[in-house]
C-alpha positions in Angstrom: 15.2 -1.9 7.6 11.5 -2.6 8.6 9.0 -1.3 6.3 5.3 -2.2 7.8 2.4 -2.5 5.5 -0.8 -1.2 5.6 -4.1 -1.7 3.4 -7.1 1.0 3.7 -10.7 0.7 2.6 -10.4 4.2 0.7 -14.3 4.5 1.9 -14.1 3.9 5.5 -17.5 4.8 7.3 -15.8 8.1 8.8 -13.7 9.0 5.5 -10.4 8.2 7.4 -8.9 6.3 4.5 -7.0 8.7 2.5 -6.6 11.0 5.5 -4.7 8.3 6.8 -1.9 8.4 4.5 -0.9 12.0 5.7 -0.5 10.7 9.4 1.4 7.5 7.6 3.8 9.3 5.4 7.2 9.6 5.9 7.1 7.1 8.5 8.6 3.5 7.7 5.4 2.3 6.1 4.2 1.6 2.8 0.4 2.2 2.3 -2.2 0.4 -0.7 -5.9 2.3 -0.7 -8.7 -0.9 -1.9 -10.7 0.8 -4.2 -13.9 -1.4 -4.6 -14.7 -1.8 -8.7 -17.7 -3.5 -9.6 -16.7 -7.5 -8.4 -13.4 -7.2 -7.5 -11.2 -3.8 -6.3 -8.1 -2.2 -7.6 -5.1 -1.5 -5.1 -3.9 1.8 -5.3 -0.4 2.1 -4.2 -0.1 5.4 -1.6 2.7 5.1 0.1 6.7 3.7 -0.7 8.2 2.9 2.4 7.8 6.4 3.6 7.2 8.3 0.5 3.3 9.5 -1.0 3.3 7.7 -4.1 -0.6 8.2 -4.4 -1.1 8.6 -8.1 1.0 5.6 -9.6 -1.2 3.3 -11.7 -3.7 1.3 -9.8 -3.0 -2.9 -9.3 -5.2 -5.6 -10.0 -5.4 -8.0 -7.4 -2.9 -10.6 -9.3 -0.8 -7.8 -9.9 -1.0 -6.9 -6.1 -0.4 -9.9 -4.8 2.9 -9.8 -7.2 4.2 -6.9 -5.6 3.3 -8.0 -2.1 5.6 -11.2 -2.7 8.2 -8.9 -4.4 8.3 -6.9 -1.7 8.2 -9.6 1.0 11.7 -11.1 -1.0 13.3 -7.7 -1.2 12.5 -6.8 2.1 13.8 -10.6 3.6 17.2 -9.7 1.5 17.4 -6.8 3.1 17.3 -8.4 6.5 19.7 -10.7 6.0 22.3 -8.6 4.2 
């Protein structure tokens, strides 16, 4: 199965981030808003691999970068099984 990712800038010049997600969801994506915080930004997950998710606990960026690699193994598994 091919999930694609996407990452948003929730505060896009024209305010498209978040209404992005309802065009995204239920297709085969899974979706992270950037949520700028003072020096850094939180990743807030949006989208599972078709699902709104919006709401689960925001991700540092070590913690992000975590789940990008997790997600990158489980989804190279997949492909090969």
């Amino acid at each position: 199965m091919r999930v694609d990712v996407v990452l948003s800038d929730m505060h896009l010049s024209d305010r498209m981030g978040v209404a992005l997600l309802g065009i995204l969801a239920g297709l085969a994506v899974t979706a992270f808003l950037c949520l700028p915080v003072e020096t850094g930004c939180f990743w807030l997950p949006a989208i599972d691999a078709g699902k709104m998710c919006l709401g689960l606990p925001a991700l540092r960026p070590a913690e992000f970068a975590k789940a990008l690699e997790e997600m990158a193994r489980h989804w190279g598994t997949a492909a090969r099984g």
